[in-house]
C-alpha positions as CSV (number, residue, x, y, z in Angstrom):
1,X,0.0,0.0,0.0
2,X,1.3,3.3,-0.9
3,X,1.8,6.3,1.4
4,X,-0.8,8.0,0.1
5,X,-3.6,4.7,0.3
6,X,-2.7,4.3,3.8
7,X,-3.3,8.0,4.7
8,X,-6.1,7.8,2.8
9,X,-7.2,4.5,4.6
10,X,-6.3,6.4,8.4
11,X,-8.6,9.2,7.6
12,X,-11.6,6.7,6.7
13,X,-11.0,4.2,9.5
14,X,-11.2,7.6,11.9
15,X,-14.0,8.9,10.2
16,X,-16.3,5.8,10.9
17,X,-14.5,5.3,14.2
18,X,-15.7,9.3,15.4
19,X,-19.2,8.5,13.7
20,X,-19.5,4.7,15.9
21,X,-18.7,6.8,18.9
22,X,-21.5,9.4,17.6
23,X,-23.8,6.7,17.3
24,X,-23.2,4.8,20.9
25,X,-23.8,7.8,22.1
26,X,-26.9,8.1,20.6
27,X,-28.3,5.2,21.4
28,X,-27.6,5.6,25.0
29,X,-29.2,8.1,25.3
30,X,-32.6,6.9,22.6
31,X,-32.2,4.2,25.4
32,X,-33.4,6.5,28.2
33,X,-35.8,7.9,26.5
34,X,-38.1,5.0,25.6
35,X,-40.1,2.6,27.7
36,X,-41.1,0.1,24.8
37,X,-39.6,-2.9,24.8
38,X,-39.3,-3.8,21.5
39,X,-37.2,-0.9,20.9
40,X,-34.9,-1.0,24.0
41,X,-34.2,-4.6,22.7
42,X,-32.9,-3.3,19.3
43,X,-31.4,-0.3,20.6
44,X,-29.6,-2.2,23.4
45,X,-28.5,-4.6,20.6
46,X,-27.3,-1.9,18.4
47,X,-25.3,-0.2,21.3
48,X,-23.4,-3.6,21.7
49,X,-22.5,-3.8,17.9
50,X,-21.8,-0.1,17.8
51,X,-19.1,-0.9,20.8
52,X,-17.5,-3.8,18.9
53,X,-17.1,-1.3,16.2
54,X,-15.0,0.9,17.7
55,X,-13.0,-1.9,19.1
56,X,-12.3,-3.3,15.6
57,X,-11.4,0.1,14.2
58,X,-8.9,0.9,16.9
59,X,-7.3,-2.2,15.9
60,X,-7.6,-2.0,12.5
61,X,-6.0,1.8,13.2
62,X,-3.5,0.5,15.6
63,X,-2.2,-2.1,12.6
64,X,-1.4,1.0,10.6
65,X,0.8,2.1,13.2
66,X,-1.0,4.9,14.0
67,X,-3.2,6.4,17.0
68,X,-6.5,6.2,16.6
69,X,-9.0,9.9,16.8
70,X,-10.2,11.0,20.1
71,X,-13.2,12.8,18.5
72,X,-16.8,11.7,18.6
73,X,-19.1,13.4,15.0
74,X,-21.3,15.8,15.5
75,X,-24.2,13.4,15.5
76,X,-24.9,13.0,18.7
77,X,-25.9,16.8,18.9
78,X,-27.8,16.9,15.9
79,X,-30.3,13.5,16.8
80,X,-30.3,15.2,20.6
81,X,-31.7,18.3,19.4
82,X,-35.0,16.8,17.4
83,X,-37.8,17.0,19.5
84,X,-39.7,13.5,19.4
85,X,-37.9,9.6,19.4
86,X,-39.9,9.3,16.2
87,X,-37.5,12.2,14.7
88,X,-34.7,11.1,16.5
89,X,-34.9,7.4,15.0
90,X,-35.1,8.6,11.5
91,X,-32.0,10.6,11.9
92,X,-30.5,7.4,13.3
93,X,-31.6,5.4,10.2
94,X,-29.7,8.1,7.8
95,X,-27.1,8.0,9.9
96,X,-27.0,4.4,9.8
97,X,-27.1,4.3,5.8
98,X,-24.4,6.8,5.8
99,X,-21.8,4.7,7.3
100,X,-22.8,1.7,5.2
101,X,-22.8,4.3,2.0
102,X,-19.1,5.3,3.4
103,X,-18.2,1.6,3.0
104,X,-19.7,0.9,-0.1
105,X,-18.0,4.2,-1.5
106,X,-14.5,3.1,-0.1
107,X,-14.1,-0.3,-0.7
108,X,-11.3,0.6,-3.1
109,X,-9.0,1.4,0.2
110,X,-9.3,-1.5,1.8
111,X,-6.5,-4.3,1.7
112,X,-7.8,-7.8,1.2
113,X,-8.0,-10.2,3.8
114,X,-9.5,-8.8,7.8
115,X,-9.9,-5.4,6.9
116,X,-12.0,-5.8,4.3
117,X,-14.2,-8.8,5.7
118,X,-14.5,-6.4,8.9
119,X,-15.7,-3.4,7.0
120,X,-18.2,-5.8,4.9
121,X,-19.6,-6.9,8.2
122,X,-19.9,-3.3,9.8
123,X,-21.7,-2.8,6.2
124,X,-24.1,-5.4,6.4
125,X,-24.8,-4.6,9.9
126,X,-25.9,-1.1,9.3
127,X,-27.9,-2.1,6.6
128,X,-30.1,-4.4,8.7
129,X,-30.1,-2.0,11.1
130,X,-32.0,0.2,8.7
131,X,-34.3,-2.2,7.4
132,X,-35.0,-3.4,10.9
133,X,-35.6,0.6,12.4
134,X,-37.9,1.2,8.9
135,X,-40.2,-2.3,10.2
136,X,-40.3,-0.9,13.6
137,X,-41.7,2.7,12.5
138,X,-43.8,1.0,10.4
139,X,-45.8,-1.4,13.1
């Protein structure tokens, strides 16, 4: 990998690992907010995967030889500042088909082998996230 890819490949691992941190956040705190079960189940779910997210990009930053960001996105401040859950989960859904759009858009960075299987997974995991919040609004 050149210079240049594995800049490029810090900067993206960083961005989704401050954008994870955005969205633990988030949920913690969509957690406190509702009472239905249903929901706290997912939510508590996608906390946990959110979590193991950040784990695996610290890794995957710390295998670059590099520190990984201390920042957390801007997120959090924009889903805390809607006025009903209902709001607040659909900003949560765009945010989740950001990061799997993020992915999709730089597959071209990542190096074969765990990288790119992690990074498939944190995909996939954001998409059924989606599909399972748009089920939920709709019942």
């Amino acid at each position: 990998m050149t210079q240049i890819d594995s800049t490029s490949l810090l900067d993206f691992y960083n961005l989704l690992l401050e954008a994870e941190r955005a969205g633990v956040k988030v949920l913690g705190e969509l957690l406190s907010q509702t009472e239905d079960q249903h929901l706290l189940d997912l939510l508590k779910k996608f906390l946990r995967d959110e979590g193991v997210n950040c784990r695996i990009l610290i890794a995957l930053i710390h295998d670059l030889g590099a520190e990984p960001s201390n920042r957390t996105g801007d997120f959090v401040d924009k889903v805390l500042a809607l006025d009903s859950l209902k709001e607040q989960i659909d900003l949560l859904i765009r945010g989740q088909e950001w990061v799997a759009r993020k992915i999709r858009g730089s597959r071209h960075l990542l190096p074969a082998g765990s990288p790119h299987l992690f990074m498939e997974a944190i995909k996939v995991q954001h998409e059924e996230n989606v599909d399972t919040l748009n089920i939920y609004l709709k019942t």
